[in-house]
Structures are given as structure tokens and as C-alpha cells.
C-alpha positions, 0 to 999 in steps of 0.5 A: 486338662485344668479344672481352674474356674476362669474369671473376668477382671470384674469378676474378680475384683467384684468378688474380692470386694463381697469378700472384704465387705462380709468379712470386715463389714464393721470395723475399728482402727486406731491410728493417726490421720496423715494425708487429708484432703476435702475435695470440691464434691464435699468428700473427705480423702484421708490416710490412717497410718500407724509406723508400719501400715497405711490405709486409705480411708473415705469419708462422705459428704453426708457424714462430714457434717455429722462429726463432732470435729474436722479431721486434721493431720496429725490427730490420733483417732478411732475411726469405726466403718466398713472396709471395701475395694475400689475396682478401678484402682484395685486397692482397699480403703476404709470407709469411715462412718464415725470418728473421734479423737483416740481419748483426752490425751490426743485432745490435750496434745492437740491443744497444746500443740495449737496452744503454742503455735498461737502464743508463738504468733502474738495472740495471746499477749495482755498488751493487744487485750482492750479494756470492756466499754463501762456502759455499752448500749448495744451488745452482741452475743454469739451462742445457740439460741436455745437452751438456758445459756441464752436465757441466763445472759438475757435475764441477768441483763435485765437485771442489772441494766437493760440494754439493747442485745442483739443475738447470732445464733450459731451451732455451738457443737459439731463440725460445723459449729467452728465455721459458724461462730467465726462468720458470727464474730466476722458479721458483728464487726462487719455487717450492715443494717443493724446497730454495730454491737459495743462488746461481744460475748460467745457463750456456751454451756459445760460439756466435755473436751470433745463438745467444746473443741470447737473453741479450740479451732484455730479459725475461731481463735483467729476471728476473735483476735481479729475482731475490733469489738472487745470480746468476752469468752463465757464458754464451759465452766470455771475449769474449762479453758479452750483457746478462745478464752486466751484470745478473748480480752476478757475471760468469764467462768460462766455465762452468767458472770459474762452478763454481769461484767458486761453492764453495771448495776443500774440500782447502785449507780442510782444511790451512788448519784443520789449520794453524790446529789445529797452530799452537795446539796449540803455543801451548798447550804453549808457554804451558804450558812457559812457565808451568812453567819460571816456577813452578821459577825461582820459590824458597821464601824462606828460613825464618828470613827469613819467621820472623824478622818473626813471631817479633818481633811474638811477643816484643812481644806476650809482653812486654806480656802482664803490664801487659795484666793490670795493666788490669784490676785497677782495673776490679774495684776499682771493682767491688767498691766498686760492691757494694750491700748485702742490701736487707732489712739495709738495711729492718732497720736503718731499722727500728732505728733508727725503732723508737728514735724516737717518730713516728706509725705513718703517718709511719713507714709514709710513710717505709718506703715512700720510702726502699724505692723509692730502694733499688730505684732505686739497685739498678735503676742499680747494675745497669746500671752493672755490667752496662756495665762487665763487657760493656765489660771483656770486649770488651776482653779479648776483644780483647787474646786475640785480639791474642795468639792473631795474635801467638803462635807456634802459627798460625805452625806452623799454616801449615806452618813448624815451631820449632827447639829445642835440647837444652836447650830454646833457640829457634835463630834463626841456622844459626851456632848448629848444628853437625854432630851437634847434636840438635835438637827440631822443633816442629810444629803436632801434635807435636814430633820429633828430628832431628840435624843433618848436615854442617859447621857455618858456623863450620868453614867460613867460606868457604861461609858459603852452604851450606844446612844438611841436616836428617835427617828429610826433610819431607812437603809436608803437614808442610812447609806451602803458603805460599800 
């Protein structure tokens, strides 16, 4: 008889999994992630494969959040956990509490890989990056709204130019922070109800490979790129690139110089316009003294200089004003010989004279009649003859008084100048014809005035043939005229 205990199926597999549990209740396993799948439950199914084994591993909703990265195929990994057996299927499986990236090695590899991939898609390239807007009004900043990252943008602003910020706040760690920072970058473009930034900024302090890998998921990469606001990446420190800084359209090595490439320095722009103003206030009064000092170099010419041409055309003129008579003399001779007598003298003398002839009295009334439509014909052509005549003459007298009102003297004083006389009513054309204490009579376009010459003639002092001759009665600037 066999002494073998008998088991039940549940038994069994009940009691292999007390076994598998208490004897690896904590494991560590090195391997790489095959098969991933996230179901609907939020429970994460996966593979970690080595070249020569397979083990199916769970990880469960709860713990999903509480990793700092999204499993991926092809990551090289250290899982810690427990193992255990699934009755229903009677198979083994990692239960996986904690995961990590097996070193830096694996994230550099994974980064070059997505570095790549991206780079080959275009998104890296200077031709698609958009220069920053030089005064933005509002602007956008994506990062954790605690800690000093925050801080250190909002007080640089500050400082340099205030403007309106406008925060979303985001995990900038975990596995959730990825997830978060794209519907940040997705809002700002898209979102209602608030002003609509002019620049973006995503920000965040110093950590190590695995704190910023959430800037290296590829959906953030491709969020920015997306993004029709320019982009400022401030992530890490000098030395930390991530993906996003290959997207972003500009790339600061903190935070802080973020902010200060963001906005300008409102003190300089205010000495800058203040210099702009001083320099051009000079120039106007530069331009203003130079004008000034141009307009007192520039001397009236003398007098007799401007009269002498004038007066000379004047005397033309008066010279021909007797033969400008003598034109029309003959036109009115003509115009009396043009004269036509009474027509009814005319009928009357006809009359007689056909009285003294014996003709018939149809003949005769034939022969008035004729001989009155050429008198009217002949007076009708008289007329236009003198009319043309009389409007031809006065054309041209009109012509000649105005040629005589350019040349006379009087629009001349018109202009401001005035006309000197002497006692004895001689035009004087030279100041070698005055001497000190001659009376004088200054003409002007209203009236006439005295005046007395003062100081010593050019002939008591042939050595000063320069000096200016003083008048008495000193000109107003109405009487002495603008000559322009």
C-alpha cells in the first residue's frame, strides 16, 4: 500500500505558492523589459528577459505612480519584489515593487536611442526654432510651484521688468511628472480664460540622470515642439542636457538666466531712451543756433544797389511814354475817315436826285430799296471794323499802362524802399552827393517826411570812403519793408 499523501489541485498549487513566497519573499532581478503592457485596471504586465530566461512580472496600480519612470521595452532594469504563482494558470511571476534603470549607462543608452529617433524626425533642427519676443507682456512658466525654482524666476523678473507670470503648476519628478508637464505646455497654447502667454519657460532645478528623465520622455519632447509659443527650456544645471532642451527654441543653463532672457533690463532701456531724448534735444537747438547764426550773417544788400537797376528800367520807360502817344494817332485818323454819314441824309439825297429824273415810280421804288440794304450792309461792316479796331487799340493800351505801372517808381516804395530828395527836389542816386546837415525829403509809398543828414560827408573824408551814411529818423521795420 502507498503512503504518498494525496493532494487536491488547490493543494498544491496553494502550497507551491507558500513555498515560492517564503523562500524568495525579496528579490532582485537584472534584466531587460520585453513585453509591456498597461491594462485598462491601471496594472502594469511585463516581461524581464535576460538571452536565456523569461519571467512574467506584475506591477500594480498603486506602485505605477510611485515610480520614478514609465517602464519601457528595451530598458535594462533592476526590479526588487517578491515572487509568487498564479493558481489559474500555474505559472511563476515577479511582482514587482520598486524599479530603476540598471545605472547610467542604461539612461545614456536610452537617451541616445530617443536622441536619435527624434533628430531623425526633424525636431531638433535651427530652422524650425523661433526668435523669443523682445518685451513679452505675459509669460507662461511651467514648473513645481514649490521650492526656490519658482522663486528665483519670479524675483528676477521683478527686477529686471515686471510683467504678468502666469504659473502651471506640474510634478517635475516621478512617473507622473512627463504626463503633467505636456498638458502644461498643451493648456498654454490652447487653454481659455486666461491671457494667452507670449513665451513659455519650464523649469526646474539640479538632480541626477534619473530625477530629470522626465524631460527626456518623448511625449514632452513632442509637446514642445508642438507648441506655437516659443519655448524656453531651464532644466537642471549647465551641464544637464535632456531632450527638451534640443526642442525648446532656446536653452538656458538655470532658471534664473531663463527669467533674465526672458525680459529686458527696464533701468537700461530707461537711460537708453533718456540718452536718445538728450541727444536730440541738443540737435534741435544745434540746428536752431545754426539756422540763427546763418539768418545774422546773412546782410540786407545796400540800397542804392537794389534801386539802381529799377530806377533805370524807370527812366526807360518814361522815355518812351511821348512816342507810346504818338501810336495812336494814326489809329484815330483812320477812325474818323471810317466815319459814315446819317443814313436818312443818304435816302434824302438819293431822293433829290432821282426827283430831278424822269423814271417810273416802280423804278424808283426798285432802286430805294437796293441802295437802302447796301447802306445797311456797308454800316453793319463799318461797325465791326471799328469795333475790332477800338478793342484792338485798347489791348494795347492796356498793355503799355501796365508796362508803365512795372516800371514806375511807386511799386517800388510799394515794397518798402523809399525815395530821396533833395531840397530842390533832385533825386539823389550817390551818398557823395550829401553832406552833414543837408536836408533831405524821404519819399515812401503813403507819404513823404524830412529828415537831416548827420555825420561827415565822403568827400571830408576820402579815407573812409566805407562809412554808412547815418539818417536821423530811424526806420520801423513796417516802413522799411521785407525784401523777401
Amino acid at each position: 500500500m502507498d503512503n504518498t499523501p494525496e493532494f487536491t489541485v488547490s493543494e498544491l498549487a496553494m502550497s507551491l505558492k507558500r513555498t515560492v513566497e517564503q523562500t524568495y519573499g525579496h528579490v532582485r532581478v537584472r534584466g531587460e523589459l520585453g513585453r509591456v503592457t498597461v491594462a485598462k485596471s491601471g496594472h502594469c504586465y511585463l516581461d524581464v528577459k535576460d538571452d536565456k530566461a523569461v519571467i512574467n512580472s506584475i506591477i500594480w496600480k498603486g506602485v505605477m505612480g510611485s515610480l520614478s519612470m514609465r517602464p519601457e521595452e528595451g530598458m535594462e532594469v533592476i526590479c526588487e519584489g517578491k515572487l509568487s504563482t498564479y493558481p489559474g494558470r500555474s505559472n511563476y511571476q515577479l511582482i514587482i515593487s520598486k524599479m530603476e534603470l540598471a545605472g547610467e549607462g542604461a539612461l545614456m543608452a536610452l537617451f541616445e536611442k530617443r536622441k536619435k529617433k527624434l533628430a531623425a524626425e526633424g525636431l531638433f533642427d535651427q530652422d524650425r526654432k523661433r526668435d523669443l519676443p523682445f518685451m513679452p507682456k505675459t509669460i507662461g512658466v511651467v514648473t513645481s510651484p514649490t521650492g526656490s525654482v519658482i522663486r528665483d524666476i519670479l524675483h528676477r523678473i521683478v527686477d529686471r521688468f515686471p510683467v504678468h507670470v502666469l504659473v502651471w503648476p506640474v510634478l517635475v519628478q516621478g512617473d507622473k511628472a512627463a504626463e503633467q508637464i505636456t498638458t502644461a505646455i498643451t493648456g498654454f497654447n490652447h487653454g481659455e480664460g486666461f491671457p494667452r502667454p507670449d513665451l513659455l519657460i519650464l523649469a526646474r532645478g539640479g538632480g541626477s540622470l534619473e530625477d530629470l528623465w522626465c524631460f527626456n520622455e518623448e511625449n514632452v519632447a513632442r509637446a514642445a515642439a508642438a507648441s506655437d509659443i516659443p519655448l524656453i527650456s531651464a532644466v537642471g544645471h549647465e551641464t544637464d542636457w535632456t531632450l527638451i532642451d534640443y526642442v525648446a527654441d532656446y536653452r538656458a543653463p538655470t532658471p534664473t538666466g531663463a527669467a533674465e532672457v526672458a525680459v529686458p533690463v527696464m533701468a537700461d532701456w530707461v537711460e537708453t531712451l533718456s540718452d536718445y531724448g538728450l541727444r536730440l534735444a541738443r540737435a534741435l537747438r544745434r540746428n536752431v543756433t545754426e539756422r540763427k547764426n546763418a539768418l545774422a550773417a546773412a546782410r540786407l544788400p545796400r540800397l542804392d544797389a537794389v534801386l539802381a537797376p529799377v530806377q533805370q528800367r524807370l527812366d526807360l520807360a518814361c522815355a518812351k511814354l511821348p512816342g507810346a502817344a504818338r501810336l495812336f494817332e494814326r489809329p484815330a485818323q483812320k477812325l474818323a475817315a471810317l466815319r459814315v454819314p446819317n443814313p436818312k441824309h443818304v435816302i434824302d439825297s438819293k431822293a433829290a436826285q432821282l426827283s430831278s429824273l424822269r423814271l417810273r415810280p416802280e423804278s424808283i421804288t426798285q432802286n430805294i430799296t437796293r441802295q437802302s440794304r447796301v447802306l445797311t450792309q456797308e454800316m453793319r461792316t463799318a461797325n465791326n471794323v471799328i469795333k475790332r479796331k477800338l478793342d484792338s487799340q485798347s489791348q494795347r493800351l492796356s498793355r503799355a499802362g501796365k508796362l508803365l505801372e512795372a516800371y514806375s517808381y511807386q511799386g517800388v516804395l510799394d515794397r518798402g524802399y523809399a525815395l530821396v530828395q533833395t531840397e530842390g527836389g533832385e533825386v539823389v542816386r550817390s551818398k557823395d552827393k550829401l553832406t552833414a546837415g543837408d536836408a533831405v525829403t524821404l519819399t515812401f509809398a503813403d507819404g513823404q517826411s524830412k529828415a537831416t543828414i548827420e555825420g561827415q560827408s565822403a568827400k571830408s573824408k576820402p579815407a573812409k570812403p566805407k562809412q554808412t551814411k547815418r539818417i536821423a529818423r530811424k526806420l520801423t521795420p513796417e516802413q522799411q519793408g521785407d525784401l523777401f
